[in-house]
C-alpha positions as CSV (number, residue, x, y, z in Angstrom):
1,X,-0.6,48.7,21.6
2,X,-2.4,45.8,20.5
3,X,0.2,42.9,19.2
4,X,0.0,41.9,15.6
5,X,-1.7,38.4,15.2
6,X,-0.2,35.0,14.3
7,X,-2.3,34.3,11.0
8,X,-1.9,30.9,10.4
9,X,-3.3,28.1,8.0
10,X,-4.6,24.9,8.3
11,X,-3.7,22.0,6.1
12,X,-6.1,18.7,6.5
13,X,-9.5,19.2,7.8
14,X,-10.0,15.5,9.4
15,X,-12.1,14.9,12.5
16,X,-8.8,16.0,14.7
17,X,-8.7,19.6,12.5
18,X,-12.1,20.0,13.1
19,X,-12.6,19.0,16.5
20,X,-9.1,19.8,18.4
21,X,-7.4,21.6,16.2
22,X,-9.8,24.7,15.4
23,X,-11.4,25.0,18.7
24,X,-8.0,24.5,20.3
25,X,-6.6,27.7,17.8
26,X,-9.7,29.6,18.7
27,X,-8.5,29.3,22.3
28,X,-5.7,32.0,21.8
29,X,-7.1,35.2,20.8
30,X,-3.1,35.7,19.7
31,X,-4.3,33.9,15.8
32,X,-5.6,34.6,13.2
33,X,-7.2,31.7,11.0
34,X,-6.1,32.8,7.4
35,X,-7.4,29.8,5.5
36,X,-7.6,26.2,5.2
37,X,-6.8,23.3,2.6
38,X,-7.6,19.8,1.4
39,X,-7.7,17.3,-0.8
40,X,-10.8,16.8,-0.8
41,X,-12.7,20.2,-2.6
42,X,-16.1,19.9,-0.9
43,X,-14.6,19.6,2.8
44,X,-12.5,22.4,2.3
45,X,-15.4,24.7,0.4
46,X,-17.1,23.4,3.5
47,X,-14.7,25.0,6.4
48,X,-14.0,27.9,4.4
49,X,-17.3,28.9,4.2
50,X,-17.5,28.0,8.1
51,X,-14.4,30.5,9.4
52,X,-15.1,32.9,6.3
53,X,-11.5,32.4,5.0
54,X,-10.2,31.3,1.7
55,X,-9.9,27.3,1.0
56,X,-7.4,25.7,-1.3
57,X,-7.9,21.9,-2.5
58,X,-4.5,20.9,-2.5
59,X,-1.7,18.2,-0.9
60,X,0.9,20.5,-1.3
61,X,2.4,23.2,-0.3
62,X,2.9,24.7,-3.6
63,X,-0.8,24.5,-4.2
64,X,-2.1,26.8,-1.3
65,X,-2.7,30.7,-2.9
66,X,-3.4,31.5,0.9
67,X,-0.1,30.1,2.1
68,X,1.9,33.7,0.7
69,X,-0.5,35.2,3.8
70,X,0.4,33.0,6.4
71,X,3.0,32.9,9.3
72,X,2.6,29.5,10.4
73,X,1.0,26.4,9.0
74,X,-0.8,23.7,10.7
75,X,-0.9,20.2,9.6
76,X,-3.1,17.8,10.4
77,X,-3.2,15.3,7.2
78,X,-2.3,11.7,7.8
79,X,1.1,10.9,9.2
80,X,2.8,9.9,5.6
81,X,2.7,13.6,4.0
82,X,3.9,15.3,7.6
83,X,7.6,15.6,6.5
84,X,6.8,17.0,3.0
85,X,4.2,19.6,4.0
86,X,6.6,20.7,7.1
87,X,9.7,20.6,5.1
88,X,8.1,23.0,2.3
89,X,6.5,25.2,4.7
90,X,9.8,26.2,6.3
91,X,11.6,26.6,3.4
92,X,8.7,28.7,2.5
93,X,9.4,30.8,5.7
94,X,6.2,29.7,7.9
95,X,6.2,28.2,11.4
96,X,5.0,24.6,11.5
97,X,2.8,22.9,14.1
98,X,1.8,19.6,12.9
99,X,-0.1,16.5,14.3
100,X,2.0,13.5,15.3
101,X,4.0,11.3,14.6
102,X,5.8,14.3,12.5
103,X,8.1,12.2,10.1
104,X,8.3,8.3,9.4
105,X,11.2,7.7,10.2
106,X,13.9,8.9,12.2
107,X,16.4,10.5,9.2
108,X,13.1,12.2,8.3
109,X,12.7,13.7,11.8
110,X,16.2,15.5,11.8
111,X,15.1,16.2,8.2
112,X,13.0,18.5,9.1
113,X,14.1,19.4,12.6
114,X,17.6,20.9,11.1
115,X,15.3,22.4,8.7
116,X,13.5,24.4,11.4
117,X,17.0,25.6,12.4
118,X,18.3,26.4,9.3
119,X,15.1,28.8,8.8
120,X,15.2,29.8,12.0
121,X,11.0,29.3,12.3
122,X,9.4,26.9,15.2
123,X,8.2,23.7,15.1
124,X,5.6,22.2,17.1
125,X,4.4,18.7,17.5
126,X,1.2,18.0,18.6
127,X,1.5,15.7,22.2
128,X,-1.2,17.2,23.8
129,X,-2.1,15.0,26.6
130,X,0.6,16.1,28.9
131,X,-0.9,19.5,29.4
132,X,-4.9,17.5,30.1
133,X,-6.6,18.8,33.5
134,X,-5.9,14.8,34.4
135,X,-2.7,14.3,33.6
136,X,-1.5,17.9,35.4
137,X,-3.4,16.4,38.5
138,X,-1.2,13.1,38.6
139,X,2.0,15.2,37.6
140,X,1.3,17.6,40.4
141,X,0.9,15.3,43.3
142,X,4.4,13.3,42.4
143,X,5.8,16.8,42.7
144,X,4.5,17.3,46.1
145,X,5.8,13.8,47.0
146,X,2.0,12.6,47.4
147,X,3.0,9.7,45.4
148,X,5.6,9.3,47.3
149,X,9.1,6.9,45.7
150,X,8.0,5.9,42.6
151,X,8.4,1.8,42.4
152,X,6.8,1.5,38.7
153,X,5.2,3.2,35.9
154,X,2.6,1.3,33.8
155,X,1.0,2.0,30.3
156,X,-1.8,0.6,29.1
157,X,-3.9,0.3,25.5
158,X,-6.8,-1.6,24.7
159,X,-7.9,-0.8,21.4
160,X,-11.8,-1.8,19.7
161,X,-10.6,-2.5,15.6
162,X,-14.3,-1.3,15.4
163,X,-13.9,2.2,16.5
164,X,-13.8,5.4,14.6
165,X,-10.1,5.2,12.6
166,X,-8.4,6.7,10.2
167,X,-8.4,4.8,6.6
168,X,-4.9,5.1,6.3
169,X,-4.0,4.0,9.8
170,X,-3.0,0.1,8.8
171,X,-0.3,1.9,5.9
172,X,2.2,2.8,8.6
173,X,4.6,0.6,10.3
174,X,3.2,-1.0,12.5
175,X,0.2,0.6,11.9
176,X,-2.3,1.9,14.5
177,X,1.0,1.4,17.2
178,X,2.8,3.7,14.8
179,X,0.0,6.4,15.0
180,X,-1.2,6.2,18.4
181,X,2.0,4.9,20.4
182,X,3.7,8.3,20.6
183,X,0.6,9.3,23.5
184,X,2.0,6.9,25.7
185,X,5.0,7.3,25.0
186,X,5.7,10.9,25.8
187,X,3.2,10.3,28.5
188,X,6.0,7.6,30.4
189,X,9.0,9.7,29.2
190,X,7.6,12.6,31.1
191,X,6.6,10.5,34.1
192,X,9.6,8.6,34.7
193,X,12.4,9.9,37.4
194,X,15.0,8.8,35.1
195,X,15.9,8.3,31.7
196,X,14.2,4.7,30.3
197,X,16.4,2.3,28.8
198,X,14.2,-0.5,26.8
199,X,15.3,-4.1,27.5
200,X,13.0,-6.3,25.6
201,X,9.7,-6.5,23.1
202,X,7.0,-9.1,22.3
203,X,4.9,-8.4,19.8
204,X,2.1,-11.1,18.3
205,X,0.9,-10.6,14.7
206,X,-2.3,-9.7,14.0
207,X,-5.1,-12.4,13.9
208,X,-6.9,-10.6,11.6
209,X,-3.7,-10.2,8.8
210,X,-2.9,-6.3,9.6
211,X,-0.4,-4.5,9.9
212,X,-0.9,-3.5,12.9
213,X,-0.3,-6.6,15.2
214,X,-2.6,-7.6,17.8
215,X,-0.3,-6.8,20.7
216,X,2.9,-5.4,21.7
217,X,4.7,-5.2,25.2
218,X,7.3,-3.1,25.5
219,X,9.6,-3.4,28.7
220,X,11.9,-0.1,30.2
221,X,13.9,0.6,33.3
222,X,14.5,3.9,34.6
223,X,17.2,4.5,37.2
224,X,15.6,6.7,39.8
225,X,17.6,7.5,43.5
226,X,16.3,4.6,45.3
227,X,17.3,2.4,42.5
228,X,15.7,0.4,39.1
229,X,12.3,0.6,38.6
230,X,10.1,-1.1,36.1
231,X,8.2,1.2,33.2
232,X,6.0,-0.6,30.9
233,X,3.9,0.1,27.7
234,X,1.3,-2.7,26.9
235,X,-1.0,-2.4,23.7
236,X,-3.7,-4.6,22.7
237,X,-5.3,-4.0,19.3
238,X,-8.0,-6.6,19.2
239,X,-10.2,-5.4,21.8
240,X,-13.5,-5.3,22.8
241,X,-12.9,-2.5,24.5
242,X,-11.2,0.8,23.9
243,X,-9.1,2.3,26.8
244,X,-5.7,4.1,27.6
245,X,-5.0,4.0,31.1
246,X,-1.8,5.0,32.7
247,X,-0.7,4.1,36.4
248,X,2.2,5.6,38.5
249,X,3.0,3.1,41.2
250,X,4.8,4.7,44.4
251,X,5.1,4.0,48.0
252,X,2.2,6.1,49.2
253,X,-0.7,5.9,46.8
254,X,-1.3,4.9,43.1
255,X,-1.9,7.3,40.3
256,X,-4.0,6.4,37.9
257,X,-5.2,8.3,34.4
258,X,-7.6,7.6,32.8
259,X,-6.3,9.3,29.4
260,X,-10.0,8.6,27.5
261,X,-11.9,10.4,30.0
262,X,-9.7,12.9,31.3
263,X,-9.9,11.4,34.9
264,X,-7.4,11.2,37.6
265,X,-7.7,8.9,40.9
266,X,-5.5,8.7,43.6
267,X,-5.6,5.9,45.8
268,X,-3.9,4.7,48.8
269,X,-1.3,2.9,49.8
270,X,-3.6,-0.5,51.4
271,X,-1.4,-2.1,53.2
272,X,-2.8,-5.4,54.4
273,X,-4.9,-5.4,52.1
274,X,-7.7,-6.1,55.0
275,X,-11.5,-5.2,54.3
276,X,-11.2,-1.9,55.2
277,X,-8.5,-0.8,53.2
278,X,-10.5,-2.8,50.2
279,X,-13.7,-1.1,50.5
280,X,-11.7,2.3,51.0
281,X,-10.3,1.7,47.5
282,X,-13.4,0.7,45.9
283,X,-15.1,3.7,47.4
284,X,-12.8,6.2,46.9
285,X,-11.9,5.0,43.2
286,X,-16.1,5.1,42.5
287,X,-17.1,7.8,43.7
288,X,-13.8,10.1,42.1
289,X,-14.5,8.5,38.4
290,X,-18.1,9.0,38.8
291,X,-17.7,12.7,40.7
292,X,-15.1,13.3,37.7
293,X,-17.7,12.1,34.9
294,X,-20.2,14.5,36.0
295,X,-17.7,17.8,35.7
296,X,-16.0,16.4,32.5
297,X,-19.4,15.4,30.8
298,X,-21.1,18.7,29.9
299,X,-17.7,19.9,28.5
300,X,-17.4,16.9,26.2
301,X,-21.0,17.3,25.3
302,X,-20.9,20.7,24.1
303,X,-17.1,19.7,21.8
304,X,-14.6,21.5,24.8
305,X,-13.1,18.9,26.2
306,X,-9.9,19.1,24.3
307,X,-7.2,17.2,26.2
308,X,-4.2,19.6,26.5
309,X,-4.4,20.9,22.9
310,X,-4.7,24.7,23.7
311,X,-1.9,24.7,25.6
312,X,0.1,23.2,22.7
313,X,-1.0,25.9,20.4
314,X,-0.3,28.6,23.1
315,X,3.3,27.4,23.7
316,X,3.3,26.9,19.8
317,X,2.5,31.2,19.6
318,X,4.6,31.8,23.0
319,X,8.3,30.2,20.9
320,X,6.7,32.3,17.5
321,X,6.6,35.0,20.4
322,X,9.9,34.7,21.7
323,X,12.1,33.4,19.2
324,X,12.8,30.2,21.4
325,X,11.3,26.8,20.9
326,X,7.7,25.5,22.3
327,X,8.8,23.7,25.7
328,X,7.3,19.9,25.9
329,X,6.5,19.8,22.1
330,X,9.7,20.8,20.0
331,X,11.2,19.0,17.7
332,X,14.0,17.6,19.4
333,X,11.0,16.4,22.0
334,X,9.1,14.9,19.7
335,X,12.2,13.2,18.2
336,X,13.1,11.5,21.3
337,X,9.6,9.5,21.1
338,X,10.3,8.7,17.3
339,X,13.7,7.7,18.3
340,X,11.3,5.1,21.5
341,X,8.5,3.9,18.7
342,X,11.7,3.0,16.4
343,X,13.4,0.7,18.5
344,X,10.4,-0.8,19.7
345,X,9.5,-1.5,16.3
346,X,12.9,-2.6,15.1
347,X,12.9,-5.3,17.5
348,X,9.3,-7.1,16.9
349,X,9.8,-6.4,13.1
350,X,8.5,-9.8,12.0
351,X,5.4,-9.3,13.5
352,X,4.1,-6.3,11.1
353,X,6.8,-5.9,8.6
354,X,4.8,-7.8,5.6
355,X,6.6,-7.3,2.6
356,X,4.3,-8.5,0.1
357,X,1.9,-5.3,0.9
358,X,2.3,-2.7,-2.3
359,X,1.6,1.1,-1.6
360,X,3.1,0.5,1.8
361,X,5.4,2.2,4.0
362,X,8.4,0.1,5.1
């Protein structure tokens, strides 16, 4: 007996609809794409004609004719509108996966969350890098005690201002931090042997008079069983390079992702440092990143490189499945990383708060 499908819709048909979101939903033969909306009429003529389904040009829920069709909605419209389109789809009885970070602030993230609840209908948030090839390669060797004692975790976030970003991006607070933090933040979060406390923030305002400041250093300790260890997010925003990188630190070998690429390396512990061990490191780091480019290439080439996001969308039909909620990406997950980004950005408030900006969100 052949299951009935999960027909869902999409709302916002940016570059991450387009190019994570659709191939991602495509993945699982399980839905069924019903339709898809947008403010902007040409864009969504456009990917209706594409997927054959009907297109709305709306901003709200209200406005969709396709939405009375659909059991779940996907939103992937800029982070401001999230709450709104998720709260209205649940009270219009649909299942809600939407791109992150899901609310602005942390009221609106129980908002919605109790929402859910009350409707009894999943939600979903997309943090999709926890489930990249990568990522499962670093997670799977500090299971296996590879690693070995974890001593310290370490985050890191160059970011090129001259790279493709959204317009909206320097509206939030904190602006690109706000939007692209939560990555790195679920990334530690699930990383770390205990739970991370954050002791202290620096942040340095933007040279360039954004919003979005030119660097922030957040500081956590986790209590693990052999004691405190240091965990560390460090963004730069005024880069001439872009690159997320994120490094576990134990007493056998270092883990290193490299989140951009979807590469993993594993290198030894190197002792006394000697020549040996130093060439060993620069072979072994070479020759994995470039063995790693050559499997990963062709698959970004051809658009199906798509860092995690199938399996989002497959626990996302697995809770519609079950009637439970979508393990790593739930609401109350994605609500403890709000509940992170906030208190970073409570305490280094001066250095993006400007409150002379109109149209902004405080």
């Amino acid at each position: 007996m052949s299951r009935k499908p999960i027909r869902i819709g999409i709302v916002g048909l940016g570059w991450v609809a387009t190019h994570r979101h659709i191939p991602s939903i495509r993945c699982d033969s399980r839905f069924q794409i019903v339709g898809v909306a947008d403010r902007n009429g040409a864009l969504a003529a456009e990917w209706g004609r594409k997927l054959g389904v009907p297109h709305a040009v709306a901003d709200a829920v209200g406005g969709i004719d396709w939405m009375r069709d659909a059991d779940a909605v996907d939103i992937a419209t800029a982070p401001m509108s999230h709450h709104a389109l998720a709260f209205d789809a649940l009270v219009a009885g649909k299942h809600v996966i939407t791109e992150k970070p899901f609310a602005m602030s942390v009221e609106e993230g129980r908002d919605v969350i109790a929402k859910a609840a009350q409707e009894k209908r999943v939600l979903a948030i997309v943090h999709n890098f926890q489930f990249s090839s990568a990522f499962r390669k670093l997670e799977r060797d500090m299971q296996n005690g590879v690693i070995g004692p974890v001593r310290a975790i370490v985050a890191t976030q160059w970011g090129n201002p001259g790279r493709r970003l959204p317009v909206w991006y320097d509206q939030l607070p904190g602006g690109l931090f706000y939007d692209e933090s939560p990555h790195l933040l679920y990334l530690i979060k699930r990383l770390s042997p205990g739970a991370l406390t954050l002791q202290s923030v620096d942040a340095c305002a933007s040279s360039r008079g954004l919003r979005t400041p030119a660097s922030i250093d957040a500081n956590f300790r986790a209590q693990t069983a052999h004691g405190t260890i240091p965990v560390t997010v460090s963004c730069r925003f005024e880069s001439p390079l872009s690159e997320w990188h994120v490094a576990v630190l134990g007493e056998h070998c270092a883990g290193v992702l490299d989140v951009f690429r979807n590469i993993y390396i594993r290198l030894p512990n190197d002792g006394a440092h000697g020549t040996w061990e130093v060439l060993r490191t620069s072979l072994l780091s070479t020759c994995s990143h470039w063995w790693q480019h050559l499997v990963n290439g062709p698959h970004h080439l051809a658009g199906r490189l798509l860092y995690g996001n199938p399996t989002v969308f497959q626990r996302f039909a697995d809770a519609i499945e079950s009637g439970g909620e979508a393990g790593g990406v739930s609401g109350g997950d994605a609500l403890s990383v709000l509940q992170m980004q906030w208190e970073i950005l409570e305490r280094c408030r001066p250095a993006w708060d400007r409150q002379d900006d109109a149209g902004v969100v405080s």
